[in-house]
N, C-alpha and C positions, 0 to 999 in steps of 0.2 A: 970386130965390133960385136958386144953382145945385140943377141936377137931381142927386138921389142917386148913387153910383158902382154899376154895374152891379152884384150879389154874387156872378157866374161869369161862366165865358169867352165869349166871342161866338159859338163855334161850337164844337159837342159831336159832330163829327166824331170824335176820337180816345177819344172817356170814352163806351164802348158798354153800360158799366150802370149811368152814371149816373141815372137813370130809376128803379133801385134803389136809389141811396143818399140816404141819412140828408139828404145836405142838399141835394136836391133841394127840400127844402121853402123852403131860402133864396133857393136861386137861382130860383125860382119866384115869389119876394118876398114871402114870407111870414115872419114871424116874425123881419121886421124892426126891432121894438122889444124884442123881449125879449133880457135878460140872461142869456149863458151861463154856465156856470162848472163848471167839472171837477169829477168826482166822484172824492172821496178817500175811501177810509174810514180814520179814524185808529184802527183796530183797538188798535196796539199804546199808543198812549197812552190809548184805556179802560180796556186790560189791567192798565195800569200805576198807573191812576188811585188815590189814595188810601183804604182803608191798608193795600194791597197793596205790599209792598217785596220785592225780590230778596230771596236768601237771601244772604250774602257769599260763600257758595261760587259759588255762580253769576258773580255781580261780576267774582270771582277768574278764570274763565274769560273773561268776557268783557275785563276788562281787558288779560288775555294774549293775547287774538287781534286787537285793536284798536278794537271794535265801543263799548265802555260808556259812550265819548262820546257816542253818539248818543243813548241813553238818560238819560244824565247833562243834557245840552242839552233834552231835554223836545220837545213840538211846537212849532215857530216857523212864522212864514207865512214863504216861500219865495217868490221871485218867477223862476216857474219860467218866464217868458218870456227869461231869463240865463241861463247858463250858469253853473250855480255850481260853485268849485273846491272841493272835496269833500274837499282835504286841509289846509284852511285853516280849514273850516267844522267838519268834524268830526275832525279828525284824525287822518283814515286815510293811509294809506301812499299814494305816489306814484311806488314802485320797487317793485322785486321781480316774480316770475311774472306773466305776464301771465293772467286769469283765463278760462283755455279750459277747454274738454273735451277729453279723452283721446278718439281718432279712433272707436275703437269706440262710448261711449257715444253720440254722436251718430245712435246708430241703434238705440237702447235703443225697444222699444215698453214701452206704457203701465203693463204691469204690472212691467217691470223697476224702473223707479221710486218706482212702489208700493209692490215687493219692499222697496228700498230706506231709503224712509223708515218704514217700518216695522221695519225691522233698525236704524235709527240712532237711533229714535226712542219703538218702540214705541208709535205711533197707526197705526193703521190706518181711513181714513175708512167708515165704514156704507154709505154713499151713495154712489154712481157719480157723480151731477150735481154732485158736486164740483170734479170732473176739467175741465179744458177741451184741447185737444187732449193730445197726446201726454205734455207734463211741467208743466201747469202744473195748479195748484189752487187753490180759492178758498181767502182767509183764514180766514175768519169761524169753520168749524171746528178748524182749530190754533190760533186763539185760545179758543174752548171747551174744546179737550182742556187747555191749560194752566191755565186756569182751575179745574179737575177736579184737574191735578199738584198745583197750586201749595201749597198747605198739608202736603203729604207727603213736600218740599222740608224737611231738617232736617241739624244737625249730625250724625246717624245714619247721613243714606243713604249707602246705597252710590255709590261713584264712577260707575259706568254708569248709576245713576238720576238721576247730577246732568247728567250730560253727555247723558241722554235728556229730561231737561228743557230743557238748553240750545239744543240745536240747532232744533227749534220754535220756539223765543222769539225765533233769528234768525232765522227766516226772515217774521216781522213786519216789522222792518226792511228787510230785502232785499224786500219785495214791497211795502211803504207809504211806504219810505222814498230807500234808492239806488235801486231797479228798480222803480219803480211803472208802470204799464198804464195804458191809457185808462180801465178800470175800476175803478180802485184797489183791486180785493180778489181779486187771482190774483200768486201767486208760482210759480218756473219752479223746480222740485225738481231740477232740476241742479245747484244749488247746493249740494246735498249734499255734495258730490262734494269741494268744496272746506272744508266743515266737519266731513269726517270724523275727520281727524287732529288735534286742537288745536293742537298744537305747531307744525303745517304751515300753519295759517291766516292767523296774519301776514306770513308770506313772499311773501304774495299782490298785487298790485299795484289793492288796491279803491280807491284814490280815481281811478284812472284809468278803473276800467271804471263808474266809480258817477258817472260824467260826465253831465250826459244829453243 
């Protein structure tokens, strides 16, 4: 029987904190039989789970920015070892603006952010340990806060209640769905930036940047 293949390099001359990392435990040959497997949390399809349904006004935004595909398509397994084309699959745009930040925001600290989704959204998280550097945040609580909205969603509200509901509900997708993390539950609130204006959000070129 051939011998197993080595699971790191020969010589750990250049990886000076390897010793530190996580898979030091492999290359040490351990935890050589067990099964890995990514961790996703599928927040927004619990969120959405039955018989919980959009409001149509919401729909109605989302359809206009290009996004309701991806919720219309439901969760499917993904074989995220491919590259999957992102405007075939869901049918986001593959022109238009490329999806940057404005030079100054790139240097927003933590609470400009904050500021931010709070002014676009009206959540502001209780908890600091939400946060994880600079702009990103876990899910789990803007899936709670919407859960909280969701029935107060009616043909009544006002237009900046529907559109302070909406913007949370995408940033489910953008952080479990195009932009997902090794963690699956931190979305990068610079995304804001680009769902501030509806009208401006389809002009965007997200099947290209929702590449992965």
């Amino acid at each position: 029987m051939d011998a197993p293949i080595h699971p790191g390099p020969r010589t750990s001359d250049l990886l000076a904190l390897q010793p530190q990392h996580r898979s030091e435990y492999i290359w040490e040959g351990q935890l050589l039989t067990t099964t890995f497997r990514a961790r996703r949390v599928d927040l927004l399809w619990e969120f959405l789970s039955p018989p919980r349904v959009l409001h149509p006004r919401v729909v109605h935004h989302l359809e206009e920015m290009g996004f309701y595909r991806i919720i219309r398509i439901g969760r499917i397994q993904l074989d995220y070892a491919l590259i999957t084309d992102a405007e075939i699959l869901y049918g986001l745009s593959a022109d238009g603006l490329p999806v940057l930040l404005p030079a100054n925001m790139r240097y927003y600290p933590r609470e400009a952010y904050w500021d931010m989704l709070h002014m676009l959204t009206g959540f502001m998280p209780e908890d600091q340990e939400v946060a994880s550097g600079v702009s990103r945040i876990q899910l789990v609580p803007i899936r709670d806060h919407l859960v909280q909205l969701h029935d107060t969603i009616t043909d009544e509200s006002e237009e900046v209640d529907v559109q302070r509901y909406t913007r949370p509900l995408l940033l489910l997708p953008f952080g479990g769905v195009l932009f997902p993390n090794t963690s699956g539950n931190l979305v990068s609130l610079r995304f804001l930036h680009h769902i501030t204006r509806f009208e401006d959000t389809a002009s965007y070129n997200w099947g290209g940047a929702g590449l992965p």
